[in-house]
Each structure stands twice: as structure tokens, then as C-alpha cells.
C-alpha positions in Angstrom: -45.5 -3.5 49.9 -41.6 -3.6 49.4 -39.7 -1.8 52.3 -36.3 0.1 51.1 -33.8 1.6 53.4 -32.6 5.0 52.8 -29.4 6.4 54.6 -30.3 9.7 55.9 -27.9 13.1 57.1 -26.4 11.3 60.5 -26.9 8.0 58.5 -29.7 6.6 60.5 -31.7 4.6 58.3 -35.7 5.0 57.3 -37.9 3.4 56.3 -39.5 4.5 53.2 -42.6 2.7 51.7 -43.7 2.5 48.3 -46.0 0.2 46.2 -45.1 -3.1 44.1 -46.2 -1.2 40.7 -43.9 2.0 41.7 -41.1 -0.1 42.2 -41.6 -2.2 38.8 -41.5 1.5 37.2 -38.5 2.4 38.5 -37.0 -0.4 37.6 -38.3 -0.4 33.9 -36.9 3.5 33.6 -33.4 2.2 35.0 -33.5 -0.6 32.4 -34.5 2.0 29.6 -31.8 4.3 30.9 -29.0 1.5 30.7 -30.1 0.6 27.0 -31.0 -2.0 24.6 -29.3 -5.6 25.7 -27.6 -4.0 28.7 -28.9 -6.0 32.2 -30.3 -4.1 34.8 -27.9 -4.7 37.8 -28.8 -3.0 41.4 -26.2 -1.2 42.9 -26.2 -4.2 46.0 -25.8 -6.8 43.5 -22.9 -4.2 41.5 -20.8 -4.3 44.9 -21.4 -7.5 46.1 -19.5 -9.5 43.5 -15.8 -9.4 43.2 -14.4 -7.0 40.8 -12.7 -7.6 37.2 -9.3 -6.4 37.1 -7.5 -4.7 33.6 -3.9 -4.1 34.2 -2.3 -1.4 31.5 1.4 -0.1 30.5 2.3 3.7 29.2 5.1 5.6 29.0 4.2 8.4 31.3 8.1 9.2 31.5 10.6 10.5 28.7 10.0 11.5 25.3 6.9 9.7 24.1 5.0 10.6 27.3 2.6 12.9 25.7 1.3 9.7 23.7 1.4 7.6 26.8 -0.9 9.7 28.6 -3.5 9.8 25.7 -3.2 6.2 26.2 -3.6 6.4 29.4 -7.3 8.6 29.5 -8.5 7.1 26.7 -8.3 3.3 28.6 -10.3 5.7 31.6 -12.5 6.6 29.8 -13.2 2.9 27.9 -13.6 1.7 31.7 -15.9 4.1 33.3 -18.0 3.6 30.2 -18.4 0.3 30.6 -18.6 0.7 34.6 -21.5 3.1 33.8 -23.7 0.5 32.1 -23.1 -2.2 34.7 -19.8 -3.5 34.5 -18.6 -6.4 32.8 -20.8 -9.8 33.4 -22.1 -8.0 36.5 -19.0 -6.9 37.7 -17.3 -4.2 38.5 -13.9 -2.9 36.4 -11.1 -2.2 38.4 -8.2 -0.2 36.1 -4.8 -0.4 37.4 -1.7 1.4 35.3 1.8 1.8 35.2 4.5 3.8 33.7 6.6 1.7 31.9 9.2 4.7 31.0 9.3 3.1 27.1 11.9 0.8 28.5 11.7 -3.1 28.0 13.2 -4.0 31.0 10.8 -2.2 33.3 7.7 -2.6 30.9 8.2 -6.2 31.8 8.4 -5.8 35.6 5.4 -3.7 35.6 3.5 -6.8 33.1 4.8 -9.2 35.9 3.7 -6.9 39.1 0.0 -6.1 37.2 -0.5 -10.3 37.3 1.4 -11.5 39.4 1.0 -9.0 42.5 -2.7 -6.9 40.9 -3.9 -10.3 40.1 -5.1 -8.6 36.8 -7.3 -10.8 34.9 -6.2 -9.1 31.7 -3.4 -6.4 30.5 -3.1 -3.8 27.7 -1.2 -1.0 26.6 2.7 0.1 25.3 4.0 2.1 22.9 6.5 0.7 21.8 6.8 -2.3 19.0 9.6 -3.6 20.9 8.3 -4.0 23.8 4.6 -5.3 22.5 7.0 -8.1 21.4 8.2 -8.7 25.1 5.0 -8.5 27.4 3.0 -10.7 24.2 5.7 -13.1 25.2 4.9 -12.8 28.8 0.9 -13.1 28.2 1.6 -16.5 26.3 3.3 -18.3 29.2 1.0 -17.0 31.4 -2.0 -17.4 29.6 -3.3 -14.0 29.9 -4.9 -12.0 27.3 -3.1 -8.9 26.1 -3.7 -6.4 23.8 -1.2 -4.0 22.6 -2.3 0.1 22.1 0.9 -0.1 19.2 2.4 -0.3 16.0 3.9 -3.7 16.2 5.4 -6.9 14.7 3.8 -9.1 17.1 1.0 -10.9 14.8 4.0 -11.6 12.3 5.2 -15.4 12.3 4.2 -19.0 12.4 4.8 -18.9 16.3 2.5 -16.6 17.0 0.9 -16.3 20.5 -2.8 -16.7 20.7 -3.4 -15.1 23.4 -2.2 -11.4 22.4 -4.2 -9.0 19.7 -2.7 -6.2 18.3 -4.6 -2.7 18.1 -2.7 -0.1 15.8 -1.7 -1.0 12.3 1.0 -3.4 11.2 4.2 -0.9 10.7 4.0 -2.0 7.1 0.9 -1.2 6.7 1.9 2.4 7.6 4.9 2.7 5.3 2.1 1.0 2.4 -0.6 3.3 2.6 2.1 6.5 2.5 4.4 5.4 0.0 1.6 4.2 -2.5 0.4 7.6 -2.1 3.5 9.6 -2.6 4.7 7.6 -5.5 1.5 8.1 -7.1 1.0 12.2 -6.3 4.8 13.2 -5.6 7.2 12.1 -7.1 9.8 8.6 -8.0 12.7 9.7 -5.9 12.6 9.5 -2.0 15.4 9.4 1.2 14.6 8.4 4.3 15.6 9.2 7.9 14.9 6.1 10.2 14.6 5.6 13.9 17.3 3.3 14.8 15.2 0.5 16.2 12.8 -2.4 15.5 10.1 -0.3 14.4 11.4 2.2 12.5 13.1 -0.9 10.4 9.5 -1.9 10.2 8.4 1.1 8.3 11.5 1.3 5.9 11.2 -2.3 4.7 7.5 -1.5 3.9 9.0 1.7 2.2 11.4 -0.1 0.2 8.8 -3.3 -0.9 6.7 0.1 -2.3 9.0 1.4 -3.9 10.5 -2.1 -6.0 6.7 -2.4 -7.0 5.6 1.2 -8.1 8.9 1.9 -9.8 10.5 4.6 -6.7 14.2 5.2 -6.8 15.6 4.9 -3.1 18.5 7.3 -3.0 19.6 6.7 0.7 18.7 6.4 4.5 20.6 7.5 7.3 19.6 5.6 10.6 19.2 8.2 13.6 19.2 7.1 17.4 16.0 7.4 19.4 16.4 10.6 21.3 18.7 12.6 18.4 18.3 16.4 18.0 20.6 17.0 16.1 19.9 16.1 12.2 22.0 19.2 10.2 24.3 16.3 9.3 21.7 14.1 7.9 20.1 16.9 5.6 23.1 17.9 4.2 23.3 14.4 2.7 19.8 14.6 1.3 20.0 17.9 -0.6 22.9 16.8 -2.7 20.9 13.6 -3.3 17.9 16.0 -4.6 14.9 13.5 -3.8 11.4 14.5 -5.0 10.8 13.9 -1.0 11.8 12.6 2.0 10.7 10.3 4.0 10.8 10.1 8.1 10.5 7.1 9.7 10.6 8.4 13.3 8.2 9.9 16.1 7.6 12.4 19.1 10.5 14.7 19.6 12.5 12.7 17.4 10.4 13.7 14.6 9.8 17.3 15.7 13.3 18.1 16.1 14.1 16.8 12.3 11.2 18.9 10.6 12.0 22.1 12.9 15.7 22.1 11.7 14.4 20.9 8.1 12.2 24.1 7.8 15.2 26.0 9.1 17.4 24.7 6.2 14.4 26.0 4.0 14.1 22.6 3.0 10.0 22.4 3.9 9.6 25.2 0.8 11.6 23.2 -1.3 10.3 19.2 -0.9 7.9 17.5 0.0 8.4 15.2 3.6 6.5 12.1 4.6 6.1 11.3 8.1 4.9 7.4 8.2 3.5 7.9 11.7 3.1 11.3 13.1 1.5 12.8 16.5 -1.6 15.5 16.6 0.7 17.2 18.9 4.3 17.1 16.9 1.9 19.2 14.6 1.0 21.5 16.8 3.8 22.3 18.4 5.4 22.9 14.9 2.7 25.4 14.1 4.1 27.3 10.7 7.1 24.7 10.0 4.4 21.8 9.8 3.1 23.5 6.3 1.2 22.1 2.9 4.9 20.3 2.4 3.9 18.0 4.7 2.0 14.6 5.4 1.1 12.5 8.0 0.4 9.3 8.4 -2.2 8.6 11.6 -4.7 5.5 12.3 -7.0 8.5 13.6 -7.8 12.2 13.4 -10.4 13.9 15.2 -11.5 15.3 11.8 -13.1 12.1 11.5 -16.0 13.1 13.2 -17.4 14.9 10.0 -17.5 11.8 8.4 -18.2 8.9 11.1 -21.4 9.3 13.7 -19.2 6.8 15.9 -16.2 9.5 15.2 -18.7 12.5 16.6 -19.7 10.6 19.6 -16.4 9.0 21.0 -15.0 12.9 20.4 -17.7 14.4 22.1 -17.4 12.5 25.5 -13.3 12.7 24.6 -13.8 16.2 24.6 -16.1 17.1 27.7 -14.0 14.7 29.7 -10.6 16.4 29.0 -10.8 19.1 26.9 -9.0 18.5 23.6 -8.9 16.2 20.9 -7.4 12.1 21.5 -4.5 11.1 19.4 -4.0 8.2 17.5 -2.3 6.2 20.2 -5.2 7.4 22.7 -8.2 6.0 20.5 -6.1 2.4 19.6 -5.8 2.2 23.4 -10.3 3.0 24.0 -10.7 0.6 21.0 -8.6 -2.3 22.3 -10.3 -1.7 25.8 -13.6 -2.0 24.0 -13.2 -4.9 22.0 -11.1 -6.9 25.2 -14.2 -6.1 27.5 -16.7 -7.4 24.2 -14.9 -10.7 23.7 -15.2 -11.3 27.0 -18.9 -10.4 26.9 -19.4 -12.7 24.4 -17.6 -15.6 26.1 -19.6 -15.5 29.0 -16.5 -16.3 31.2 -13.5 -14.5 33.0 -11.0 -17.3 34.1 -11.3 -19.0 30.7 -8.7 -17.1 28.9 -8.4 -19.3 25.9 -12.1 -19.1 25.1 -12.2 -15.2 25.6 -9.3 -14.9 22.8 -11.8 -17.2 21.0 -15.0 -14.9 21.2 -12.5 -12.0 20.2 -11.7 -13.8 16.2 -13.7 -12.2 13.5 -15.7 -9.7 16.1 -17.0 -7.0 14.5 -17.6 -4.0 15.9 -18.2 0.4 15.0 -16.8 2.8 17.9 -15.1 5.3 16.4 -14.5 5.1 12.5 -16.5 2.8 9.7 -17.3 -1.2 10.7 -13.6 -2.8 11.6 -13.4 -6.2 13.1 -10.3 -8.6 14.1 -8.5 -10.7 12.1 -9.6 -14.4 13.3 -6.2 -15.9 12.0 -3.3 -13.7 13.8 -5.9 -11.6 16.0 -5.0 -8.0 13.9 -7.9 -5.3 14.0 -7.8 -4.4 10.6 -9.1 -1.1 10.1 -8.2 2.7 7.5 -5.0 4.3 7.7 -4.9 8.1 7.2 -2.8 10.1 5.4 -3.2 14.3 6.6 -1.7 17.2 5.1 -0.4 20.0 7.8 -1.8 23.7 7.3 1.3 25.6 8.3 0.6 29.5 9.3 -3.4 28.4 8.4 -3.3 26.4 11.6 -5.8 27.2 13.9 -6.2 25.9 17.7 -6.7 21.9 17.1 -7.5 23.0 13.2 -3.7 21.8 12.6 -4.5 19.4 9.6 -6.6 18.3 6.9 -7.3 14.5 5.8 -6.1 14.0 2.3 -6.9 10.1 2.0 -8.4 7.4 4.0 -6.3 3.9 2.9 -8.7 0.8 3.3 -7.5 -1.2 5.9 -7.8 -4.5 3.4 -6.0 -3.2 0.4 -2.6 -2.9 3.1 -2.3 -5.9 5.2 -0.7 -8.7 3.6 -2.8 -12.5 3.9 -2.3 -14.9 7.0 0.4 -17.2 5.0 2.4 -13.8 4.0 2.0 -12.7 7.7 3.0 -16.2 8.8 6.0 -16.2 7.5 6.5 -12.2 7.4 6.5 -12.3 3.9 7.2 -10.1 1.4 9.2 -8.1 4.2 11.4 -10.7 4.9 13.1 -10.8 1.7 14.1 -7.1 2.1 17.6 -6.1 2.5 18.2 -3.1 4.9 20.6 -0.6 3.9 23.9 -0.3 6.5 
């Protein structure tokens, strides 16, 4: 007979009895509950051993907040997932998070508090390109894996740092997958409006590489400061230029600001726009003004779910848990999570960072679109790129958008000598 104690009402403890073949039951219906290749771990032997610390940066201040926080639930719920099957190598995950207020200077205090102070074993997370760049920097002096929720630059180069992954596309492989499309359904002639920054440089170079191969005819760019409302000036200069579209190379407010005053001007009725990136919720907040003029390019859409059974199950626990749809930034942040907490899994090992980073090369893996895996030469997760088409006054509720195309993630990343030395891109000449 095996004796178990039970805490009762006033917590006095009693005994209850029950028989070698009951227990072994109960123990093989835990096991079947926890799944296929999942180890059955007792609750004791769960608290006993010392936790596994993930350290994460968003933006849960200022104008890309809204993203941040989809970042934010999305590592959550990535955590309490994995928490709920038995932690990681027997241990419990313990999430820790801070706002990093999209600013480089603080996103790189809060990377040094989450190791230095948190003792973090890992960190994740940002929004920004920019600052990927920074805290990757960070991670490789310190030896820590990272993996970044963002569009960024950081896999490009001969230098690069083993110990970071990046989760979100390339930006060129944005600006690839949209112009090909618009040259080939639109039109020749485009004009951009570009963030003025790192990343939004990003997206026009990949822009203007499209455009010398397919034949386009750039007409102009004007560069807009993160945080501008006011764009009247900007679209003045693109209706005399009379593009076939134009192109926005922006995000968040920025971007909802420029299409509200475009559709104002009338211009929405006129021309077609392309938004390289663009947020589930820029769209609906737009409502009417983000009509059948417009596309989006987005790594994810919760439409996916109609064609992905990985797409309808990650929704369906996205949904119950908070109550609407996960944006782009959001899922990049649950995958990143996922495949961090697999590599490490497969590694066998905690403390040996190198070797996790090792066990992360080439895996393969399904959560929430078609079979991805990560690039074993510059550690990128190569994966589709969509391109959506807004539904204006045919909006309904979280029915904002329809998926148009879904761009291979092969046929728009460049090789690992291109990426290496950030080829063709770095023989682009930006406009002043």
C-alpha cells in the first residue's frame, strides 16, 4: 500500500490509502493527459527543482504599444503552455517582462537588468529593428540566447552573432513579396512615403532592388519622422507625380494617420496604396478609409485558420484566452517562444548556451501556419509573407480583411553569402 497526504479545510493532513494498481492508473491517465513524448512529472518533483527564467522586452508605452502588448500575451500564453505540460526539462518557466518604451537606450537597460539582476537564462522580444540590433549585440558578449519578436537587420553580415535568431521576416523580404505583387497586378509607377529610420530604409531598398528588376519607375519618396501626423504636404507631391500607387513604408499611428488624411484627399478612390507592413488594428480603426484600394503586407492573419489546422488551434486558445484575434507581432513573439523553449529541449541543457543555439539550426517545426524551420546558417525562421486586401465599409467586427496571396518564404530571402555580405541591398543608393 502507498500512503498519500492530502491537505484538508484547516490543513491538517490525512491520511488516505489506496492500492499499488490504483495508483499506477492514475498515473498512466496523467501520462495520457500530458501527451505523446511529454514526461510525466509530479507536482513535488515540478516545485522542487529551480525554475528556468525567460526575460522579454515590449513597448507597452507610446505609439506602437498596441503591438507590444500582443507581444506581450502571446509570450504568456507560449509559457503557460509549456508550464502546462511540465515545464521545460522538468522545470518550471518563470516569465519576466519589461516595457522598453521603443527606445534604445532603455531597451538596453531593461536587456541588462533581465540578466544581470532577473538572472534570466534567456531573453526575447522588441519591436523595433533598431533596437533588435542593440540587445543582439548585448546577447553576444554575454553569451545569452536571444530571439527577436521583429522585422530586423540583425542576421545580415559576415559578423553575425550566433547567439541571436530572428523571428519576423527580413524587412526586404517584406518590401519583395509586395512590390513583386504590385508590379505584376498594379501598375509600373510607384512613390513612396518612408519612416525615417533604419527600418523603414530597410523596406525602400527592397522596394527599389524590385523595382530595377521588374521594370517599376520610382517617381519619388519623401522620408517622414516616426511620430508625424501631419502628411497633406507629402500628398500633394505625389498627385502631381500621378503614380499607378503608392507605397508606405511606415507603421502604427504613423501609418494610420497617412491613409486617414489620404482617403480625405480622395486619394484612396483614385490609387491604389501599399502598406509593406501593416497592423490588424491600423485596419480596424480605419474602418471605411481602409477600402479595396488597399493592401497589406502581414507575416500573419487570423484568416489563416481556414487554411492551416495549426492556424485554427493557436486562434482558438488566442481567442478564449483574450478575446480577439493576435496580430502579426503577437504570433512572431508565441513562435519565437516556442522554438527557444524546443531548441533547448532538444539540447538537453540550460547553462550551455552555445549548444542550445546549436539544437535551434535547421529545426523544424508547425504551430501556427504550414511547416517553417530556422535557417541553420544566420539562424532566420523562414516562413510565408501575406499580402491582404482591406474591405472598407464591408468591414465587419474582426472581418476587416481578406488574404489575396501567400508569398513562399523561399522564393524572398536572399542565400547565406548574399545575406553575408547584405547583398543585393547594399549596392542600393537611397534617395536624399
Amino acid at each position: 500500500m502507498i500512503t498519500i497526504h492530502k491537505g484538508g479545510k484547516d490543513m491538517e493532513k490525512k491520511e488516505r490509502k489506496i492500492s499499488r494498481r490504483g495508483f499506477l492508473k492514475g498515473t498512466a491517465a496523467g501520462m495520457a493527459l500530458l501527451g505523446p513524448g511529454v514526461p510525466f512529472i509530479t507536482p513535488r518533483a515540478f516545485a522542487q527543482a529551480p525554475p528556468i527564467k525567460y526575460g522579454t522586452m515590449h513597448p507597452l508605452t507610446g505609439v506602437y504599444s498596441v503591438l507590444g502588448r500582443d507581444q506581450q500575451r502571446a509570450t504568456e500564453l507560449a509559457v503557460e503552455e509549456w508550464n502546462a505540460k511540465g515545464g521545460l526539462l522538468g522545470r518550471k518557466i518563470v516569465w519576466v517582462h519589461r516595457d522598453d518604451q521603443l527606445n534604445g537606450a532603455v531597451a538596453l537597460r531593461r536587456a541588462k537588468e533581465l540578466v544581470e539582476e532577473e538572472k534570466c537564462d534567456f531573453i526575447g522580444g522588441t519591436l523595433s529593428g533598431a533596437i533588435s540590433l542593440a540587445i543582439n549585440e548585448f546577447a553576444c558578449k554575454n553569451q545569452i540566447p536571444y530571439v527577436a519578436y521583429c522585422q530586423s537587420d540583425m542576421v545580415l553580415g559576415s559578423d553575425q552573432c550566433k547567439f541571436g535568431a530572428a523571428f519576423m521576416v527580413i524587412p526586404y523580404m517584406a518590401a519583395l513579396a509586395m512590390s513583386k505583387y504590385a508590379f505584376e497586378h498594379v501598375g509600373k509607377r510607384w512613390y513612396a512615403i518612408t519612416a525615417d529610420y533604419r527600418w523603414g530604409h530597410s523596406l525602400l531598398e527592397g522596394w527599389l532592388w524590385q523595382s530595377e528588376q521588374m521594370g517599376g519607375k520610382f517617381l519619388g519618396n519623401v522620408y517622414a519622422p516616426l511620430g508625424a501626423t501631419d502628411f497633406s504636404t507629402y500628398f500633394a507631391k505625389i498627385m502631381a507625380a500621378n503614380p499607378d500607387f503608392i507605397v508606405m513604408n511606415n507603421l502604427g499611428a504613423d501609418q494610420t494617420a497617412a491613409i486617414k488624411q489620404a482617403s480625405e484627399l480622395g486619394l484612396t478612390k483614385k490609387m491604389k496604396i501599399f502598406c509593406t507592413k501593416t497592423a490588424m488594428h491600423t485596419i480596424k480603426e480605419l474602418g471605411p478609409a481602409y477600402n479595396e484600394n488597399i493592401y497589406g503586407g502581414k507575416t500573419f492573419f487570423w484568416k489563416l485558420r481556414d487554411k492551416y489546422a495549426t492556424s485554427r488551434k493557436f486562434m482558438d486558445n488566442y481567442m478564449k484566452r483574450y478575446g480577439q484575434p493576435i496580430e502579426q507581432d503577437g504570433e512572431s513573439g508565441y513562435v519565437a517562444t516556442h522554438v527557444l523553449f524546443m531548441a533547448v529541449e532538444k539540447a538537453g541543457t540550460v547553462t550551455d548556451k552555445a549548444k542550445i543555439m546549436t539544437a535551434m539550426e535547421g529545426l523544424k517545426y508547425e504551430l501556427t501556419k504550414g511547416p517553417e524551420y530556422v535557417r541553420a546558417c544566420d539562424h532566420q525562421r523562414v516562413q510565408s509573407y501575406l499580402i491582404v486586401r482591406g474591405k472598407g465599409k464591408n468591414a465587419k467586427d474582426w472581418d476587416i480583411a481578406d488574404i489575396v496571396a501567400e508569398v513562399p518564404g523561399e522564393s524572398i530571402i536572399m542565400s547565406c553569402e548574399d545575406n553575408k555580405k547584405k547583398l543585393p541591398f547594399a549596392n542600393i543608393k537611397l534617395p536624399k
